[in-house]
C-alpha positions as CSV (number, residue, x, y, z in Angstrom):
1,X,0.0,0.0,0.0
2,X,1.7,3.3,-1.1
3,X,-0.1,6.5,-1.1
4,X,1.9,9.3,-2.2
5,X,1.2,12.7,-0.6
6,X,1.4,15.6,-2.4
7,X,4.3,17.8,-0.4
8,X,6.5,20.8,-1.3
9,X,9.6,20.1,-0.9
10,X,10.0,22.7,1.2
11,X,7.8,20.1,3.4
12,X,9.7,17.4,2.4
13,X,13.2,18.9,3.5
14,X,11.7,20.1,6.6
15,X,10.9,16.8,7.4
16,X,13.8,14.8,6.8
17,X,15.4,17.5,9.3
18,X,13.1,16.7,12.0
19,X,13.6,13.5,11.6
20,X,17.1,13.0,11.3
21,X,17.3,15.7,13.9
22,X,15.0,13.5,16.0
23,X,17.4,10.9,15.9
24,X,20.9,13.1,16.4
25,X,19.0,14.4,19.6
26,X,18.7,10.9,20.6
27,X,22.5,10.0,20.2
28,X,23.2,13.4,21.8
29,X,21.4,12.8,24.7
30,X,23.1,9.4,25.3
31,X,26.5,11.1,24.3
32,X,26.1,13.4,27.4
33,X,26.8,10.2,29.8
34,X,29.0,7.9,27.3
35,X,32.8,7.4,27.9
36,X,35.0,10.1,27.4
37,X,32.1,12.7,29.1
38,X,30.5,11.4,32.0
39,X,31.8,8.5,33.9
40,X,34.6,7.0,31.6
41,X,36.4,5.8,34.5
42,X,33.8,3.6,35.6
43,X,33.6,1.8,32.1
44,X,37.4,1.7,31.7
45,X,37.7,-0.4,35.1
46,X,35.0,-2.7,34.3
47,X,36.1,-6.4,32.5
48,X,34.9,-6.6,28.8
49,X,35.1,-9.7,26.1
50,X,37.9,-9.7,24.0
51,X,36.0,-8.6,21.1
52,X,34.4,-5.4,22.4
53,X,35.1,-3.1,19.7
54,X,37.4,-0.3,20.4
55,X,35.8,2.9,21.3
56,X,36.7,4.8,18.4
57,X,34.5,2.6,16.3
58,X,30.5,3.2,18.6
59,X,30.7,7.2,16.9
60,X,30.8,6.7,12.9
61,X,28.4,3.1,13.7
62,X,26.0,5.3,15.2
63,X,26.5,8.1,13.3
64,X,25.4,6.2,10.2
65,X,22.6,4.2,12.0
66,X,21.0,7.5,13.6
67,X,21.0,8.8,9.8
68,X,19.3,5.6,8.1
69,X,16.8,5.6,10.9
70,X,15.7,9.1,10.3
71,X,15.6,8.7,6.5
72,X,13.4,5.4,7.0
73,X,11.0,7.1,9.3
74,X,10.8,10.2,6.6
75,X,10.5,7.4,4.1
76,X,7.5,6.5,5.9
77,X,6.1,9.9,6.9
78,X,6.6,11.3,3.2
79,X,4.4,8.5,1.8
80,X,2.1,8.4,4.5
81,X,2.2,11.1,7.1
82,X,1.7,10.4,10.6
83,X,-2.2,9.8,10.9
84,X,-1.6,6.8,7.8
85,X,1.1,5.7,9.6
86,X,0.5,6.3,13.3
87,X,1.2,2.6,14.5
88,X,4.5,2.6,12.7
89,X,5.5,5.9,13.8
90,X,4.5,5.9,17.1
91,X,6.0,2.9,17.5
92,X,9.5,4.2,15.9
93,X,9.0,6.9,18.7
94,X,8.8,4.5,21.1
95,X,12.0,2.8,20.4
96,X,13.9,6.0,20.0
97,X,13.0,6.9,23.7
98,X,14.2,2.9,24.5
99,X,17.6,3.8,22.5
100,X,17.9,6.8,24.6
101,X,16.9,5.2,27.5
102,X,19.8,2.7,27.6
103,X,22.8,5.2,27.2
104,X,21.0,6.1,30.9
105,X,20.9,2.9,33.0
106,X,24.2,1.4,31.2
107,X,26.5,4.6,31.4
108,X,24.7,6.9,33.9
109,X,23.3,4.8,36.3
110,X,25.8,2.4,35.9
111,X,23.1,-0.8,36.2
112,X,24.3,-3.3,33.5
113,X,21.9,-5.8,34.6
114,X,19.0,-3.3,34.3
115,X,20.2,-2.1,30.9
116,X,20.7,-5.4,29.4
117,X,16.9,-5.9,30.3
118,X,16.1,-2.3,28.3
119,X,18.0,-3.3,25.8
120,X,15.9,-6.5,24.9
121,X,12.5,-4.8,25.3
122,X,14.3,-1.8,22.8
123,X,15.4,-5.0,20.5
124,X,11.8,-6.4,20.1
125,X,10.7,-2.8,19.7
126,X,13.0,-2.5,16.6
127,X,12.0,-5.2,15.3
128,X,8.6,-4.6,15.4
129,X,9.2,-1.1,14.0
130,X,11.2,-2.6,11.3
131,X,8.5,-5.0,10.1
132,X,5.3,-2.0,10.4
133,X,7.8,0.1,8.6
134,X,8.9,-3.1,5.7
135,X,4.5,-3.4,5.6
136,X,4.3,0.6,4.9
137,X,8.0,1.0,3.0
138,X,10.3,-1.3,1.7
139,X,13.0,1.0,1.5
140,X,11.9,2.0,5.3
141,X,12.3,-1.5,6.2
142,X,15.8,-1.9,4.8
143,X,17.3,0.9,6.5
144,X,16.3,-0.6,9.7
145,X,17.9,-3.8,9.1
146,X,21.4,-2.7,9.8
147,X,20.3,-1.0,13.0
148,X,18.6,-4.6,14.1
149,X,22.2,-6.1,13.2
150,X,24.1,-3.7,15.5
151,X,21.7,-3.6,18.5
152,X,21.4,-7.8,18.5
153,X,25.5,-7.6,18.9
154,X,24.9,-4.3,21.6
155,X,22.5,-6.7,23.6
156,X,25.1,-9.7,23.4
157,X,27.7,-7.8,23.9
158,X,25.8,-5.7,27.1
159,X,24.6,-9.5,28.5
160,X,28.3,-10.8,28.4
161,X,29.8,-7.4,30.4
162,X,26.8,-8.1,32.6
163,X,28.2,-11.8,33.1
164,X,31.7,-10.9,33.6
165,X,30.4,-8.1,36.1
């Protein structure tokens, strides 16, 4: 089901902005208590896996995730607006706040326990997102995929720390 809506593209900028911008706020937010801000000692001293990726790496990953979610949710608002689309939107909204959530308890509250549970419920969520968004948008869909990829290794990689812990 594709409906195009007829939009300026004035409109049609403006939107990708707020939604990109949505998602920069997001990583912004959980920038403000990641390693190198906020409590970087506290993550330095904790034991890791071997194959925790070096730090340098979490910046241009999320950088380019943050990006393709915001174009897939424009994808989906372009073609549908919010009212057409409200379940897959809303629920896109949802999982933003869960992504921002888990910066948080992991890095702010220092709970890895409590953020390995957030970061299943904000797994499910993406995946559930990713398949109303696939049902609206294929090209929606696909952007999402890489951002299901890197969370399933964040919550492996978030339940071993919590393990060795």
């Amino acid at each position: 089901m594709d409906s195009d809506l007829q939009r300026s593209t004035p409109q049609l900028v403006t939107g990708l902005i707020f939604w990109i911008g949505l998602c920069y706020f997001t990583a912004w937010t959980g920038s403000q208590v990641s390693p190198g801000i906020a409590p970087a000692e506290w993550y330095e001293s904790i034991n890791k896996p071997s194959w925790n990726p070096p730090g340098w790496l979490f910046g241009p990953v999320w950088t380019l995730l943050y990006t393709f979610m915001g174009i897939a949710a424009w994808n989906v608002w372009k073609k549908f607006g919010f009212e057409n689309a409200k379940a897959a939107l809303t629920l896109f909204l949802v999982q933003l706040v869960l992504n921002g959530l888990w910066s948080q308890i992991f890095f702010g509250a220092q709970e890895i326990g409590w953020a390995f549970v957030e970061i299943i419920v904000l797994l499910v969520a993406i995946i559930a997102t990713t398949y109303l968004f696939f049902q609206k948008n294929r090209v929606a869909g696909w952007l999402m995929v890489p951002y299901i990829a890197w969370v399933s290794f964040a919550t492996v990689l978030n339940g071993t720390i919590w393990v060795l812990n």
